[in-house]
C-alpha positions as CSV (number, residue, x, y, z in Angstrom):
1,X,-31.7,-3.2,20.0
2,X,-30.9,-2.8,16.1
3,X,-27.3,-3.6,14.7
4,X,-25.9,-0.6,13.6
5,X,-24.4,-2.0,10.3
6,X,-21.9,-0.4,8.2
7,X,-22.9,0.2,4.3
8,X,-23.1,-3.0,2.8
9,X,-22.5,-1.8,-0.5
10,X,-19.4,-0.1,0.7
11,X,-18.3,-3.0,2.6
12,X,-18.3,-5.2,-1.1
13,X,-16.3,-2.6,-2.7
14,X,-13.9,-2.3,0.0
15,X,-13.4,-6.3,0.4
16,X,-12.9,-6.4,-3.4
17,X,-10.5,-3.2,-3.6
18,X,-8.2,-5.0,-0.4
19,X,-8.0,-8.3,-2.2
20,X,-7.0,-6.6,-5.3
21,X,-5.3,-3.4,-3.6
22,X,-6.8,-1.6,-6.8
23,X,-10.1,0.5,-7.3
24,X,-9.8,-0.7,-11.1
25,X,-9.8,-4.1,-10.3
26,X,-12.4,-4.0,-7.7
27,X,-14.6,-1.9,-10.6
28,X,-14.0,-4.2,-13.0
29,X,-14.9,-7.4,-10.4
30,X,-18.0,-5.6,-9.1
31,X,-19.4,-4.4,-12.6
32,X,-19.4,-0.8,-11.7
33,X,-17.0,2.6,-12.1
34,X,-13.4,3.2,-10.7
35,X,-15.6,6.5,-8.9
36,X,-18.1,4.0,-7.8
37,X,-15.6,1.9,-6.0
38,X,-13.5,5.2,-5.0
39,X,-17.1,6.6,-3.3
40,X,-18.0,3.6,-1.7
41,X,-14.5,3.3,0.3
42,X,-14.9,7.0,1.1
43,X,-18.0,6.3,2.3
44,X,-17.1,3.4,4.3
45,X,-13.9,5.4,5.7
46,X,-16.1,8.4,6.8
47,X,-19.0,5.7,8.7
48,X,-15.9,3.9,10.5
49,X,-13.8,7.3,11.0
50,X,-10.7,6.0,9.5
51,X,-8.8,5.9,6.6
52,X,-8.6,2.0,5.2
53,X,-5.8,2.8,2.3
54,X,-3.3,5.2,1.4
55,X,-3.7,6.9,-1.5
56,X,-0.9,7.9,-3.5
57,X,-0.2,9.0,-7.5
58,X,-0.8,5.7,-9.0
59,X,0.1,3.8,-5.6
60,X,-2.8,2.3,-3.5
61,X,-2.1,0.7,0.1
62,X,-3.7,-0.6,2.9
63,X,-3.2,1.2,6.0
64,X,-2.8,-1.1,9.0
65,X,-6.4,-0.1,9.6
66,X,-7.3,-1.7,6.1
67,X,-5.7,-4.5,6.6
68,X,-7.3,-5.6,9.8
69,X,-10.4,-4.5,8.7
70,X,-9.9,-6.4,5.6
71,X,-9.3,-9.4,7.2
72,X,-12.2,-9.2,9.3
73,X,-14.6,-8.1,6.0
74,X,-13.4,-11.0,4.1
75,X,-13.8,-13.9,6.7
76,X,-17.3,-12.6,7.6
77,X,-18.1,-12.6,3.6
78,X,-16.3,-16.1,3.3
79,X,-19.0,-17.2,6.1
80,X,-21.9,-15.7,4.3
81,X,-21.1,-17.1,0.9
């Protein structure tokens, strides 16, 4: 039977976006767009079917979804690296 993976793109901009708690930062880290970053974690949020930060006027948080998640995310990319 086939994994059923999440978006690995997605997954990179989320880790990054976590460590940093900032779409900006994650952008600048990952060489791409703020909206790159921003699409990527929506994308990500709509294939798991939960929201991993609150978004707020200039405010970002992880929800406690997020920050599970995150922890998970950033061992398994630790690993791979």
């Amino acid at each position: 039977m086939a994994r059923k993976l999440p978006p690995l793109n997605a997954v990179r901009a989320f880790e990054s976006a976590g460590r940093h708690v900032s779409f900006t930062k994650a952008a600048a880290e990952l060489n791409v767009t703020h909206g790159a970053v921003s699409r990527q974690v929506a994308l990500l949020e709509s294939w798991i079917g939960t929201a991993l930060f609150r978004r707020a006027p200039s405010q970002l948080s992880l929800t406690d979804a997020g920050r599970a998640y995150l922890a998970e995310v950033t061992a398994v990319l630790d690993r791979l690296s």
